[in-house]
N, CA and C atoms as a LAMMPS dump frame, in Angstrom:
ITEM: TIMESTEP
0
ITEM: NUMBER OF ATOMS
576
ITEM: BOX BOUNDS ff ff ff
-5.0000000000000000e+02 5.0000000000000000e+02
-5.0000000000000000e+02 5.0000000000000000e+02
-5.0000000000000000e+02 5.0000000000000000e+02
ITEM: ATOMS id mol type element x y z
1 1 1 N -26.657 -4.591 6.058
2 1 2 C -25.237 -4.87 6.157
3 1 3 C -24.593 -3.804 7.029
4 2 1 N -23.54 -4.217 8.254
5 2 2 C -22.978 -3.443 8.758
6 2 3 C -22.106 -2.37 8.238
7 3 1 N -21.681 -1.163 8.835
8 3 2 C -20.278 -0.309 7.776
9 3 3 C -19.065 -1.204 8.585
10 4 1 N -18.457 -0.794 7.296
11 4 2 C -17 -1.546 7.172
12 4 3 C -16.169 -0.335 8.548
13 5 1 N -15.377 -1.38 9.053
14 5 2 C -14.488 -0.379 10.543
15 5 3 C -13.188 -0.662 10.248
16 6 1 N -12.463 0.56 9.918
17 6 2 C -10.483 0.027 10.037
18 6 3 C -10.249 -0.192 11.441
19 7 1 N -9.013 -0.951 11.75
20 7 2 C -8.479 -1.043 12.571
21 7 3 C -8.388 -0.375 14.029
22 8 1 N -8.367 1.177 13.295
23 8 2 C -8.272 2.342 14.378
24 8 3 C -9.572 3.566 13.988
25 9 1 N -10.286 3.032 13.677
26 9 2 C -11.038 4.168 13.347
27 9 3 C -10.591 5.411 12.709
28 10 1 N -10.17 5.429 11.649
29 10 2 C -9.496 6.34 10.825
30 10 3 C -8.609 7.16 11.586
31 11 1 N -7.745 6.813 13.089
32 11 2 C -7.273 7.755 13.774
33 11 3 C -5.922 8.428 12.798
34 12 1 N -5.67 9.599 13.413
35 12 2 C -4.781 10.536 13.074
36 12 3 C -3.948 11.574 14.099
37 13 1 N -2.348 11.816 13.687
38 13 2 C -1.492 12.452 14.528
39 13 3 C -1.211 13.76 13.73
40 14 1 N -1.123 14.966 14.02
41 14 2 C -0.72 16.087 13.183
42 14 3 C 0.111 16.724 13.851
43 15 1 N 0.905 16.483 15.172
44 15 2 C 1.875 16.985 15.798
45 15 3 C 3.041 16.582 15.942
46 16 1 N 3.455 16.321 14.809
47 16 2 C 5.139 15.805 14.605
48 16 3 C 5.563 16.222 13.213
49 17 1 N 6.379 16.084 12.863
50 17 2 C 7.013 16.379 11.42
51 17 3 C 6.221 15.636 10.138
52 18 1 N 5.532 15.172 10.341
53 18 2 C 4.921 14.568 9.277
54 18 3 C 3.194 14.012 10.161
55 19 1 N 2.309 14.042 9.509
56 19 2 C 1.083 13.984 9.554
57 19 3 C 1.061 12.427 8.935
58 20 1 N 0.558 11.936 10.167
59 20 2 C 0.206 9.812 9.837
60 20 3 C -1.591 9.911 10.418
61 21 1 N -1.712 9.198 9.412
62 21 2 C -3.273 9.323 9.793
63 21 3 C -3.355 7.35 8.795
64 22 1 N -4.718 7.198 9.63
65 22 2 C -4.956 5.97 9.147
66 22 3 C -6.17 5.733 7.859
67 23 1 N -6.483 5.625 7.078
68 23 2 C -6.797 5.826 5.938
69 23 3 C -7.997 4.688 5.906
70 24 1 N -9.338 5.434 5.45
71 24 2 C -10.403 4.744 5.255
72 24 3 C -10.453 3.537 4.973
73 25 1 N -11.732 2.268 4.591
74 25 2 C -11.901 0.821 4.306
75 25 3 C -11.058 1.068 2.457
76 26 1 N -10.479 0.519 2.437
77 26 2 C -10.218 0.017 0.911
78 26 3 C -10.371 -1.349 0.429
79 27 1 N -10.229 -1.579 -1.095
80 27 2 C -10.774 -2.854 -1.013
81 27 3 C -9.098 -3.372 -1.495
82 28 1 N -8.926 -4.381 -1.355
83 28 2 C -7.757 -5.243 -1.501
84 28 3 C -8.068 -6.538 -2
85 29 1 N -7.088 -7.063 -2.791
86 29 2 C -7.606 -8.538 -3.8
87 29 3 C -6.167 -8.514 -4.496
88 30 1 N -5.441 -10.262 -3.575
89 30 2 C -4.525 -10.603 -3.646
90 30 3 C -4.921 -11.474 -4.926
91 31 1 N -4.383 -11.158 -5.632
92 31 2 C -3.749 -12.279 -6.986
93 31 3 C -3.038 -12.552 -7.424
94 32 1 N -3.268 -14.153 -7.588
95 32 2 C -1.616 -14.574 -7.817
96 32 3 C -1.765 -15.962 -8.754
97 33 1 N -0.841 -15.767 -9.432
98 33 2 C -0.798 -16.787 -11.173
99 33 3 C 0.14 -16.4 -11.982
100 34 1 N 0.436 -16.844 -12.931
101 34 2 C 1.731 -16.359 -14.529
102 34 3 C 1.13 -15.4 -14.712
103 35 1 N 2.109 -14.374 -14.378
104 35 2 C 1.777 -13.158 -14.453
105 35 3 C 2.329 -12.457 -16.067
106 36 1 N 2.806 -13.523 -16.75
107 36 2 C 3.09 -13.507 -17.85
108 36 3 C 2.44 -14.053 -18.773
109 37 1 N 1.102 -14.465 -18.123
110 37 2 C -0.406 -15.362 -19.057
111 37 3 C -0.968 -14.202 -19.363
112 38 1 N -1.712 -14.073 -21.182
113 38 2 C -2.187 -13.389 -21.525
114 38 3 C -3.609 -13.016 -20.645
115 39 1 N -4.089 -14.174 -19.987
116 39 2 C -5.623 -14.361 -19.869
117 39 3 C -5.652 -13.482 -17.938
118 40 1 N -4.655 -13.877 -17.638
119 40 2 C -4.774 -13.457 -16.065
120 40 3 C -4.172 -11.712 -16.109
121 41 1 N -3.253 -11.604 -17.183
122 41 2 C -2.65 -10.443 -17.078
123 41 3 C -4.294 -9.321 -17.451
124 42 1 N -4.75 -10.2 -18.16
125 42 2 C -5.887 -9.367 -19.25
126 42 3 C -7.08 -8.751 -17.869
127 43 1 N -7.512 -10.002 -17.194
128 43 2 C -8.156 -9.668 -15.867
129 43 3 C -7.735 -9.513 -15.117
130 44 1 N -6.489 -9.129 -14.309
131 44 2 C -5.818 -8.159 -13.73
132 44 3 C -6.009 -6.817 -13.995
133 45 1 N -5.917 -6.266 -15.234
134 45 2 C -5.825 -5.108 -15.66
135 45 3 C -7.307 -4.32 -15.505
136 46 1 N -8.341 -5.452 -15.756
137 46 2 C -9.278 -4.501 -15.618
138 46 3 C -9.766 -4.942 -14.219
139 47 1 N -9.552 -5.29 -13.704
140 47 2 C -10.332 -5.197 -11.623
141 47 3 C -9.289 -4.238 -11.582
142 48 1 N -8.23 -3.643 -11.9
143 48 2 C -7.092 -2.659 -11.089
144 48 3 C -7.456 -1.337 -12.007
145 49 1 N -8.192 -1.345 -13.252
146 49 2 C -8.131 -0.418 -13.435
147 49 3 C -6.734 0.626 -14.129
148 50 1 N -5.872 -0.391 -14.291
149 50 2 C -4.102 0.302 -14.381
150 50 3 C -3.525 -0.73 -15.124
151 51 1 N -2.647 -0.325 -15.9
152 51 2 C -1.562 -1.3 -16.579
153 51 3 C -0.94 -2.39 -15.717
154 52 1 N -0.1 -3.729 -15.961
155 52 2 C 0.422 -4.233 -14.739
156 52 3 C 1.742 -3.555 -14.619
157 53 1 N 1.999 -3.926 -13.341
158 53 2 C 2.963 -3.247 -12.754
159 53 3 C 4.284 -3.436 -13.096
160 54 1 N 5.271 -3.075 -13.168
161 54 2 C 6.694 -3.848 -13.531
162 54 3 C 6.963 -3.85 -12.059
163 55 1 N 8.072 -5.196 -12.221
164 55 2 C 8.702 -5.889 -10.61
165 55 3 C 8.78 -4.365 -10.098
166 56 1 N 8.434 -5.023 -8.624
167 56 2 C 9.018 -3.648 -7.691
168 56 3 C 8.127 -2.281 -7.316
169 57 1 N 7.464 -2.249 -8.745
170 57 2 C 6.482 -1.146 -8.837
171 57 3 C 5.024 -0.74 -8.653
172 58 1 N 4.463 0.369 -8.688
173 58 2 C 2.844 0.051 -8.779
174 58 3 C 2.519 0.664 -9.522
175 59 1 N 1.165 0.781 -9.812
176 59 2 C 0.425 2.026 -10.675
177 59 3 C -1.109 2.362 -9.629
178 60 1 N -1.277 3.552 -9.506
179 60 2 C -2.273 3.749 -9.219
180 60 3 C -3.031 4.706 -9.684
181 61 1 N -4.68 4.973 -9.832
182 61 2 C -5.196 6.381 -10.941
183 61 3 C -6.493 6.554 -9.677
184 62 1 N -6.202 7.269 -8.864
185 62 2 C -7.774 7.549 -7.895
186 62 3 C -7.265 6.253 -6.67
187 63 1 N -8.623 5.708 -6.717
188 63 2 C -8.455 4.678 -5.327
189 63 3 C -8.046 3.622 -5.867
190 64 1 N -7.759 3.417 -7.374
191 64 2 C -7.65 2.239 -7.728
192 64 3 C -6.043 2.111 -8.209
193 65 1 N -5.875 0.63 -8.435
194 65 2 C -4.664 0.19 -8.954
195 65 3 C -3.641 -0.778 -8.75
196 66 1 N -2.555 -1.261 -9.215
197 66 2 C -2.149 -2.466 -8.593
198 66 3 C -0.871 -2.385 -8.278
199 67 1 N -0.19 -3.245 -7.401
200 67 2 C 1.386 -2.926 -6.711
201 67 3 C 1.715 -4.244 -7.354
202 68 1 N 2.709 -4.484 -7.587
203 68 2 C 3.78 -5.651 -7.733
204 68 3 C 4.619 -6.144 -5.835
205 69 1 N 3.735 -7.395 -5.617
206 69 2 C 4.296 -7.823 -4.758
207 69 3 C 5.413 -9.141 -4.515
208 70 1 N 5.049 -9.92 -5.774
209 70 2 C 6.244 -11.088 -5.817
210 70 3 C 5.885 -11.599 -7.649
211 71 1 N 7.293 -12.351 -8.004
212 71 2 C 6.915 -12.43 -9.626
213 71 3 C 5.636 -13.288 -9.761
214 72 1 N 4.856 -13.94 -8.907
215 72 2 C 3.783 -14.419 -9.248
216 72 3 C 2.015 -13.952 -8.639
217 73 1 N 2.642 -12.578 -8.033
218 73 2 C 1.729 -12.316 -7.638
219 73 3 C 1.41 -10.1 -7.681
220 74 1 N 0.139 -9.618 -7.681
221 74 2 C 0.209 -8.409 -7.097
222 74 3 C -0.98 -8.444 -6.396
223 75 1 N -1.389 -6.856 -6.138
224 75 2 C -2.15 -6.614 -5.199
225 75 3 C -3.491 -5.71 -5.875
226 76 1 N -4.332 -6.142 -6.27
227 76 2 C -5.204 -4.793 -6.528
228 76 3 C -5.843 -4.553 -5.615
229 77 1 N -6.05 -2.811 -5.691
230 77 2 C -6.658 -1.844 -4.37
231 77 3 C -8.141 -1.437 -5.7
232 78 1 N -8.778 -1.111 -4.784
233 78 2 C -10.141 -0.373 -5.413
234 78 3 C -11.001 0.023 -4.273
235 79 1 N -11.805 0.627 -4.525
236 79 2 C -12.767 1.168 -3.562
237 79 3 C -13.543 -0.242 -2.619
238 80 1 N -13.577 0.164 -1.541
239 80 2 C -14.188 -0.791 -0.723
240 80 3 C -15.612 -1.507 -1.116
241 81 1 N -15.959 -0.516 -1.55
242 81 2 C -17.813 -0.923 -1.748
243 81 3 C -17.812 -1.739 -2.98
244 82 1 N -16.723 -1.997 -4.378
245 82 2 C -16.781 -2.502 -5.409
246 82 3 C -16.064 -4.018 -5.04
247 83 1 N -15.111 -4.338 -4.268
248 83 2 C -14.44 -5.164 -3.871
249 83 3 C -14.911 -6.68 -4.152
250 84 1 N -16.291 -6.88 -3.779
251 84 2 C -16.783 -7.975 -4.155
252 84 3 C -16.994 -8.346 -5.232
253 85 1 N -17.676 -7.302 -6.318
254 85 2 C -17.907 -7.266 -7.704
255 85 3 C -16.772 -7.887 -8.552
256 86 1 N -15.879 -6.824 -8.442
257 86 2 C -14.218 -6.765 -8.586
258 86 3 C -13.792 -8.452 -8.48
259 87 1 N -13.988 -9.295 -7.076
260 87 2 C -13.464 -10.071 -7.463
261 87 3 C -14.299 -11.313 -8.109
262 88 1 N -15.292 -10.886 -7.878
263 88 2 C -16.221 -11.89 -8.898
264 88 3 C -16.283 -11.824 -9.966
265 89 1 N -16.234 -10.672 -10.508
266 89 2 C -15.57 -10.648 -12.145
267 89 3 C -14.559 -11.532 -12.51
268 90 1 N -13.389 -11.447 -11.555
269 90 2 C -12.119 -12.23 -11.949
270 90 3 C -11.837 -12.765 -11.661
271 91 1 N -13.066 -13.568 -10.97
272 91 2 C -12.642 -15.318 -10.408
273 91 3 C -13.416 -15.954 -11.429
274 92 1 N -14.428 -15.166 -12.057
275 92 2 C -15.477 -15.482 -13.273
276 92 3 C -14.301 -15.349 -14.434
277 93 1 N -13.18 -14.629 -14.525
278 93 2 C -12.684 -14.539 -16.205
279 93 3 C -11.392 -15.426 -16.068
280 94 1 N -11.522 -15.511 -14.689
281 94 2 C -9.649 -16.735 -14.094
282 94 3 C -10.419 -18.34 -14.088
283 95 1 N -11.184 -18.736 -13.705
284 95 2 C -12.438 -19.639 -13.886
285 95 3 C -11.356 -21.251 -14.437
286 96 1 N -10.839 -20.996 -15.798
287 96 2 C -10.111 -21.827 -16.362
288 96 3 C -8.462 -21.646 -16.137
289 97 1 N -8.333 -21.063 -15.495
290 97 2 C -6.847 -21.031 -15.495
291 97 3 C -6.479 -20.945 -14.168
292 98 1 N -5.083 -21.677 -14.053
293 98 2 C -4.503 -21.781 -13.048
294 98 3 C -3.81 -20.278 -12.163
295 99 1 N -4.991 -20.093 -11.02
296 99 2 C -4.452 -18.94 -10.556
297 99 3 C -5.393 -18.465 -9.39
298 100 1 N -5.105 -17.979 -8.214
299 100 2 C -5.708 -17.729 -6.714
300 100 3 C -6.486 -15.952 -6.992
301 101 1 N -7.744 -15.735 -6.551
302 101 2 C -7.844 -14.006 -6.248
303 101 3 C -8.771 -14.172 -4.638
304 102 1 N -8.136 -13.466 -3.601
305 102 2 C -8.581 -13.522 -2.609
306 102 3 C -8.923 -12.338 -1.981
307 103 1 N -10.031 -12.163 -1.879
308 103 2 C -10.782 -10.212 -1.08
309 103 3 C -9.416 -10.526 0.138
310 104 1 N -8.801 -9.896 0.26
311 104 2 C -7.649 -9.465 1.859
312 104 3 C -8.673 -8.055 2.605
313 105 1 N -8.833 -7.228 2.095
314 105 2 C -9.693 -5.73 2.865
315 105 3 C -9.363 -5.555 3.584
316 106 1 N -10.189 -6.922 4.646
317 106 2 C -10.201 -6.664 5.905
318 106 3 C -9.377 -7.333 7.009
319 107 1 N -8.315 -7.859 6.392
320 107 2 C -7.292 -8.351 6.785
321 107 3 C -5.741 -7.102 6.969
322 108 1 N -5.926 -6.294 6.099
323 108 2 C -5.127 -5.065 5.881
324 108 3 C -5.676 -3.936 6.245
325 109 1 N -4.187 -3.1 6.951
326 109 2 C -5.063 -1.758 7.448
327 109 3 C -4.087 -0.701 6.42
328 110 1 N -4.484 0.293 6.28
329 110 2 C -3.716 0.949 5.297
330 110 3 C -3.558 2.356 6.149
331 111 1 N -2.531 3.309 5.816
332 111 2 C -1.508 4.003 5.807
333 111 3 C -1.304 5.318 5.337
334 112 1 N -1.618 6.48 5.856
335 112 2 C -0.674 7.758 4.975
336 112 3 C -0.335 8.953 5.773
337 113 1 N 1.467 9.014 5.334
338 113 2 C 1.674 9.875 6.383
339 113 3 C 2.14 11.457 4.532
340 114 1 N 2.15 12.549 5.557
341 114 2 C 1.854 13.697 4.612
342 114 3 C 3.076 14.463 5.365
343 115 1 N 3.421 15.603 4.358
344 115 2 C 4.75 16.613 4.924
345 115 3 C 6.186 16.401 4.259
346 116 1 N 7.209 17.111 4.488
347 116 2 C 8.285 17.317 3.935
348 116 3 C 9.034 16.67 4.144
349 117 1 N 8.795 15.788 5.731
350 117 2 C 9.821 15.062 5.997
351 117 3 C 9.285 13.206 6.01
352 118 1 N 8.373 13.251 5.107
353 118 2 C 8.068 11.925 5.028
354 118 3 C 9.252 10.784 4.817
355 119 1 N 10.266 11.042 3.946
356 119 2 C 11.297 10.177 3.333
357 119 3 C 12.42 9.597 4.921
358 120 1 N 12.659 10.903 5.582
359 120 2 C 13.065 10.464 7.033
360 120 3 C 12.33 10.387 7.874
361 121 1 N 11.126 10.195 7.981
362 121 2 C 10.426 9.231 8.887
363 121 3 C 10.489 7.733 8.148
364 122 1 N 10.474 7.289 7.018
365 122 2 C 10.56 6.093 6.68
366 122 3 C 11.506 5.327 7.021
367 123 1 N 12.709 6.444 6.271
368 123 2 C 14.18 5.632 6.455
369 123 3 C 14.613 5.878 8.11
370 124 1 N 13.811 5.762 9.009
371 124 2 C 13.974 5.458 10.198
372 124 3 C 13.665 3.813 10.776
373 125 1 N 12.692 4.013 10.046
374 125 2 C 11.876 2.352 10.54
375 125 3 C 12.077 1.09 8.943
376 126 1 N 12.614 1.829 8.45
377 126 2 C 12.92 0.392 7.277
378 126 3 C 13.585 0.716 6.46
379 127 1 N 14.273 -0.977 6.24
380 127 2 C 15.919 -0.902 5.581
381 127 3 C 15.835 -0.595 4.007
382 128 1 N 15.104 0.699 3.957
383 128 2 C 14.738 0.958 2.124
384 128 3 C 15.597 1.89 2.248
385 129 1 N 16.302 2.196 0.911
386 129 2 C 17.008 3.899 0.756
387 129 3 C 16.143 4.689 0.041
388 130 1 N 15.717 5.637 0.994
389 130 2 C 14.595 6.212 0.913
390 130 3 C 15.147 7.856 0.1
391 131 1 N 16.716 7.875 -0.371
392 131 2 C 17.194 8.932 -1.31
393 131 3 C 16.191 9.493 -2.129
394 132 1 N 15.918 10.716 -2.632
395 132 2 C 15.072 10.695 -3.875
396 132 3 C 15.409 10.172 -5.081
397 133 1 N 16.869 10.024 -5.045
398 133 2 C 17.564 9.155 -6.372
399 133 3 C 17.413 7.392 -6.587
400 134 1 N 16.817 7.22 -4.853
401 134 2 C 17.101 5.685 -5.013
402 134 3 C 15.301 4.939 -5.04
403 135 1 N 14.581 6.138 -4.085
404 135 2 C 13.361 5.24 -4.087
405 135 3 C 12.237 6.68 -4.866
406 136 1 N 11.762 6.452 -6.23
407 136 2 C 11.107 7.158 -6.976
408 136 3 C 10.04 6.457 -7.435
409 137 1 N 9.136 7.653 -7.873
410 137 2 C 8.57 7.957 -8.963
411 137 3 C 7.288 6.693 -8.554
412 138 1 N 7.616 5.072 -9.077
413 138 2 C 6.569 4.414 -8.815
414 138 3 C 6.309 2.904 -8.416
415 139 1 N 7.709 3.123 -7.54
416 139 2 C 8.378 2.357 -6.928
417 139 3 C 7.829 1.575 -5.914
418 140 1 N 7.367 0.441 -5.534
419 140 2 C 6.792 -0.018 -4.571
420 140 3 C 7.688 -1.001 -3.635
421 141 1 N 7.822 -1.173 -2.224
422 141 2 C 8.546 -2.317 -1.694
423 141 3 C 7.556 -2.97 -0.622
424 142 1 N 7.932 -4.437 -0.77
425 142 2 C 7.104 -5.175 0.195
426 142 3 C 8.844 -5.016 1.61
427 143 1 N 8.538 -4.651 2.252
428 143 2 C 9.662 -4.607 3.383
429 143 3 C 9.429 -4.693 4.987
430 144 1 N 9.821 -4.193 5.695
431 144 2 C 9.591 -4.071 7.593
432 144 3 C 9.345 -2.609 7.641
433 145 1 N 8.928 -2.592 8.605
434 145 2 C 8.229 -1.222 9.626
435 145 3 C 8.754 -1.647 10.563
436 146 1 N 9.829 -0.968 11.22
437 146 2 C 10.26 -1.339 12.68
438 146 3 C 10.142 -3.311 12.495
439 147 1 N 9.343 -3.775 13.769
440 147 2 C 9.591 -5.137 13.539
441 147 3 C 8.338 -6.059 12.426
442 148 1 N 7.647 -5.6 11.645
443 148 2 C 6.206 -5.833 10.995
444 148 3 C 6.422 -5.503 9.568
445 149 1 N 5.837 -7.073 9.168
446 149 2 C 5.807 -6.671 7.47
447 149 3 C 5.406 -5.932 6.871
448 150 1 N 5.342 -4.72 5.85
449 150 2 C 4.615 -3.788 5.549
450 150 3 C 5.208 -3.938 3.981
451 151 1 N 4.115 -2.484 3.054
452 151 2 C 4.896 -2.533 1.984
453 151 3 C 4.391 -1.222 1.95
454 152 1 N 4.894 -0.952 1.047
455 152 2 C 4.689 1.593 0.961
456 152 3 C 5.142 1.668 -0.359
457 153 1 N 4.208 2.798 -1.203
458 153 2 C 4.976 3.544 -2.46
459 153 3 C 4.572 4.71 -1.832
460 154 1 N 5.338 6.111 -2.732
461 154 2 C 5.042 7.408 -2.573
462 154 3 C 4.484 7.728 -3.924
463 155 1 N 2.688 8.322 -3.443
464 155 2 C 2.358 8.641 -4.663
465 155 3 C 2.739 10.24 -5.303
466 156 1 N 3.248 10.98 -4.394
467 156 2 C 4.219 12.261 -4.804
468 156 3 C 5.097 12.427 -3.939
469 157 1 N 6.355 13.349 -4.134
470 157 2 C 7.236 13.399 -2.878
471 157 3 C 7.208 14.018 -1.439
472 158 1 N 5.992 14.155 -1.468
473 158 2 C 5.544 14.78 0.131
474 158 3 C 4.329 13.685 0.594
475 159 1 N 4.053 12.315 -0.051
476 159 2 C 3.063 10.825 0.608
477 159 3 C 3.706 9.746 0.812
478 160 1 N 3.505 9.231 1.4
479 160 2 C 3.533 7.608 1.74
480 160 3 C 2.394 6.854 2.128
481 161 1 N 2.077 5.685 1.194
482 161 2 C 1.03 5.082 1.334
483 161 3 C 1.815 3.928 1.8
484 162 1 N 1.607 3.25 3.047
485 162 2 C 1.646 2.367 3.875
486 162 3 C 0.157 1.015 3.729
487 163 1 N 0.42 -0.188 4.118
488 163 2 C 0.021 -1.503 4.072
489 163 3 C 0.443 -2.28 4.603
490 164 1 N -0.419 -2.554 5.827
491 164 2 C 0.183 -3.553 6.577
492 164 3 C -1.227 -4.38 7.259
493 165 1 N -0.535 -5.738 7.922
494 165 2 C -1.662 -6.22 8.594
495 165 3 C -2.41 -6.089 9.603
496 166 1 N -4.074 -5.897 9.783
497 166 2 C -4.41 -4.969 10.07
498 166 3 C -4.122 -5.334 11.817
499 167 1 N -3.626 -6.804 12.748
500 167 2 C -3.311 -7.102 13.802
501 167 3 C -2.363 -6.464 14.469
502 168 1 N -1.622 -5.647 13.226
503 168 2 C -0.998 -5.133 13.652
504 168 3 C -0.366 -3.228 13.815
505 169 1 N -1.862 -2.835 13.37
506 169 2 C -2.262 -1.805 12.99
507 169 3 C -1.722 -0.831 13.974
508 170 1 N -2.086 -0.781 15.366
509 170 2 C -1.885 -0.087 16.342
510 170 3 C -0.452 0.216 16.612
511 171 1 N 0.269 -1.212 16.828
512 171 2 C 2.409 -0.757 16.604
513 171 3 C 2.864 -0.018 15.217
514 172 1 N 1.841 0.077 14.273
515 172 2 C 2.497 0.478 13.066
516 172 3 C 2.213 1.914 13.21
517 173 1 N 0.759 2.222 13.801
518 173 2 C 0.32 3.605 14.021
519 173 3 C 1.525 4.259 14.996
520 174 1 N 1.921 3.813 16.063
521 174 2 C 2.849 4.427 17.458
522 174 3 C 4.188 4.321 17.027
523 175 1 N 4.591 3.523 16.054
524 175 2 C 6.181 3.524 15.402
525 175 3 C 6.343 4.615 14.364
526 176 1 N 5.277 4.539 13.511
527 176 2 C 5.594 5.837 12.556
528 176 3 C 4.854 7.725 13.132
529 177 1 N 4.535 7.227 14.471
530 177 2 C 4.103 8.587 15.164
531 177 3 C 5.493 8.69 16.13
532 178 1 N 6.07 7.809 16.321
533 178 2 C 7.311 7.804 17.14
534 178 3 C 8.611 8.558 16.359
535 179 1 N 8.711 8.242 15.214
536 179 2 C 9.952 8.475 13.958
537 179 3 C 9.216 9.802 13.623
538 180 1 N 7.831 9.862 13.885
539 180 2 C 7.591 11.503 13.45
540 180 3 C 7.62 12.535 14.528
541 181 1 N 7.862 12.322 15.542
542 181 2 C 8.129 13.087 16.489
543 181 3 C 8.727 14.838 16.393
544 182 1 N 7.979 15.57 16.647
545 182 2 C 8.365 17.239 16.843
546 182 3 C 9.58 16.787 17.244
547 183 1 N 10.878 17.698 16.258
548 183 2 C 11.951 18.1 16.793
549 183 3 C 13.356 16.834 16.313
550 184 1 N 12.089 15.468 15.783
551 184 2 C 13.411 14.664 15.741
552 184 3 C 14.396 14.673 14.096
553 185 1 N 13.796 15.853 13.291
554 185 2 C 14.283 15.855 12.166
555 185 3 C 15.757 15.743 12.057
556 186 1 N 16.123 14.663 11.234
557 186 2 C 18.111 14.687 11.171
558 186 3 C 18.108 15.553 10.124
559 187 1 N 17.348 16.153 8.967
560 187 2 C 17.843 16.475 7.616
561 187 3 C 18.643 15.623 6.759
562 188 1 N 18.661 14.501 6.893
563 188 2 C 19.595 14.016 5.766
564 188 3 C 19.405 14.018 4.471
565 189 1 N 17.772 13.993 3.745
566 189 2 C 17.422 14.458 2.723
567 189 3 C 16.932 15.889 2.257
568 190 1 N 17.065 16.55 3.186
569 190 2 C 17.541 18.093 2.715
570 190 3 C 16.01 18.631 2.881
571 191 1 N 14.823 17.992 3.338
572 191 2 C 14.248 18.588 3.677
573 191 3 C 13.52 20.35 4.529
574 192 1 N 13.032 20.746 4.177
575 192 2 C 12.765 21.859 4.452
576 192 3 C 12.192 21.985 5.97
């Protein structure tokens, strides 16, 4: 079997206000059903590894875990190499019930920029309020990147984990290396 290749070959920028680098194969597995069914919530929980998510939010513990992307659907992440297992388990325990799990992986390229001024590089390229009062703790949004669907939580206040499609990997890499640019800091969140 071949190795798995992101988008950009794990490329990375470290000369701007924030450090964007493109982040190894992960595994991804869209599911979607009543997310209020005992039986789907039950196998959800264990391919993610994490409680489910409340609207809006994610949980993640290591490489694993799941985002809340719409009320009938989330996202579990896990390590690339388990991905298949993962969803054969829970197409094996979803089997009787009405409900979709689809490997995405390699359809998605994933995301992380590092530094102090992560929150204004975001709130440059998408209409989130990226306040520390407004976007916390474990908060997830499916939203835009400049012109491209994306979705991002911060797993502490100096990350951003980014997700987007992987066609479009390369404008997402040069837009958030663009907003990180040496010198373009506004300070509006009081960054250091």
């Amino acid at each position: 079997m071949s190795e798995p290749m992101t988008a950009l070959n794990g490329v990375s920028d470290t000369t701007g206000i924030a450090t964007v680098t493109e982040l190894g194969p992960r595994g991804m597995i869209t599911l979607r059903g009543d997310m209020s069914a005992k039986p789907i919530v039950k196998a959800a929980v264990a391919a993610g590894g994490v409680t489910l998510p409340e609207q809006g939010h994610c949980a993640t513990e290591g490489s694993g875990g799941m985002a809340w992307m719409s009320p009938d659907e989330v996202l579990i992440l896990c390590d690339y190499d388990t991905v298949l297992d993962r969803l054969a388990d829970l197409q094996g325990k979803l089997a009787k019930h009405h409900a979709l799990a689809v490997n995405v992986s390699d359809a998605r390229a994933m995301f992380q920029i590092t530094g102090p001024h992560v929150r204004e590089v975001m709130a440059k390229l998408s209409p989130v309020d990226m306040h520390p009062d407004q976007f916390t703790g474990t908060m997830f949004r499916r939203t835009r990147i400049a012109q491209v669907p994306a979705a991002f939580w911060m797993p502490d206040d100096q990350t951003v984990q980014i997700i987007c499609f992987r066609s479009v990997a390369q404008y997402v890499f040069d837009v958030l290396n663009m907003a990180a640019q040496a010198g373009s800091e506004v300070g509006y969140f009081g960054e250091a």
